[in-house]
C-alpha positions in Angstrom: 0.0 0.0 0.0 1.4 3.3 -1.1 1.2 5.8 1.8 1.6 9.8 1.1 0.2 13.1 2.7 -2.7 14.5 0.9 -5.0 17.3 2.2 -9.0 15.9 1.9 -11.4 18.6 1.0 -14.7 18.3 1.1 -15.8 21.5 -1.0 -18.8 22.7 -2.8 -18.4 20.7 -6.2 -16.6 18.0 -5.2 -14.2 15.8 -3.0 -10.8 16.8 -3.8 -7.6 15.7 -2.6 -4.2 17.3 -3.1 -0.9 17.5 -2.6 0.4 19.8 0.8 3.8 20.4 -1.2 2.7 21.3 -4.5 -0.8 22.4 -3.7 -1.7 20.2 -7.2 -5.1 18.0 -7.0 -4.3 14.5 -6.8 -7.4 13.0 -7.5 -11.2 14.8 -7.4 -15.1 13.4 -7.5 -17.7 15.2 -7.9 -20.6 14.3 -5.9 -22.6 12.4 -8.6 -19.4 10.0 -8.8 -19.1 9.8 -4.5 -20.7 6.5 -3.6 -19.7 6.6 0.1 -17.5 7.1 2.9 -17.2 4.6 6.0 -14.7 3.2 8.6 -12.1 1.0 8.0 -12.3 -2.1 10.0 -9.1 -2.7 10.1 -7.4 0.6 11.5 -9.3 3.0 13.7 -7.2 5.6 11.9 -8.2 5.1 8.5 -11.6 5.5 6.5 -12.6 4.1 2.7 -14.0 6.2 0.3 -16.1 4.6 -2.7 -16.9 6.3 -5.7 -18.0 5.3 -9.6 -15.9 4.4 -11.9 -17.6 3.7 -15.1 -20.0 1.3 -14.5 -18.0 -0.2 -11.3 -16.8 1.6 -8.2 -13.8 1.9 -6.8 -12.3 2.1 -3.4 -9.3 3.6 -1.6 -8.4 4.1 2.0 -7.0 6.5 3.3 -5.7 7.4 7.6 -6.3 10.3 9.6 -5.9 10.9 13.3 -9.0 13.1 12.3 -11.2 10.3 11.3 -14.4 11.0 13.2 -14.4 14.2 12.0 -14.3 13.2 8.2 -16.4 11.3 8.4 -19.1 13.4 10.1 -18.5 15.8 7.9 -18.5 14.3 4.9 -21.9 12.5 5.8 -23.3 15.8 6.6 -22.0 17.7 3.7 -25.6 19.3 2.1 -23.5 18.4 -1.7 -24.3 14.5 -1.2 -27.9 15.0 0.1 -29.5 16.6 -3.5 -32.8 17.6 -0.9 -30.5 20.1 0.1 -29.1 21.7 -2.3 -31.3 24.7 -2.0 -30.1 25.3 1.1 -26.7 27.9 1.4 -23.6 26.0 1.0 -21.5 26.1 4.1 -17.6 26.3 3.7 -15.6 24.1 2.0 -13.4 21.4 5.0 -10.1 20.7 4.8 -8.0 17.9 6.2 -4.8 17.1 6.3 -3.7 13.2 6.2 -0.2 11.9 7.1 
């Protein structure tokens, strides 16, 4: 498993990850592609995102000593509910994962 620090941003249009160094995305999904977020059962640090790939999904983990807090916020972002889109957007959340 390939390990490197990415910052995880749940923003407006999409799930984004980048690069702290370089500041360059690293991989991005917008909501319609986002299939879900959960724990990982085997690290309390980490967390597995799925998303759509074509017509199969895809999964990759990745580990945060913030994982509650990811995944709260992910799972209560108003972009993945589409009931709420009329509601004002709050501000895009940032983590950062060794």
């Amino acid at each position: 498993m390939y390990r490197y620090k990415r910052v995880f941003s749940i923003g407006t249009k999409a799930i984004t990850t980048y690069n702290p160094n370089t500041h360059e995305v690293t991989n991005q999904w917008c909501y319609n592609e986002f299939v879900g977020i959960a724990p990982s059962p085997k690290a309390s640090n980490e967390f597995i995102i799925t998303m759509k790939k074509g017509r199969k999904t895809q999964q990759m983990t990745y580990s945060t000593e913030f994982r509650p807090e990811v995944l709260t916020r992910t799972l209560v972002s108003p972009h993945l509910c589409t009931s709420l889109t009329s509601h004002p957007s709050p501000p895009p959340t940032h983590f950062f994962l060794p």
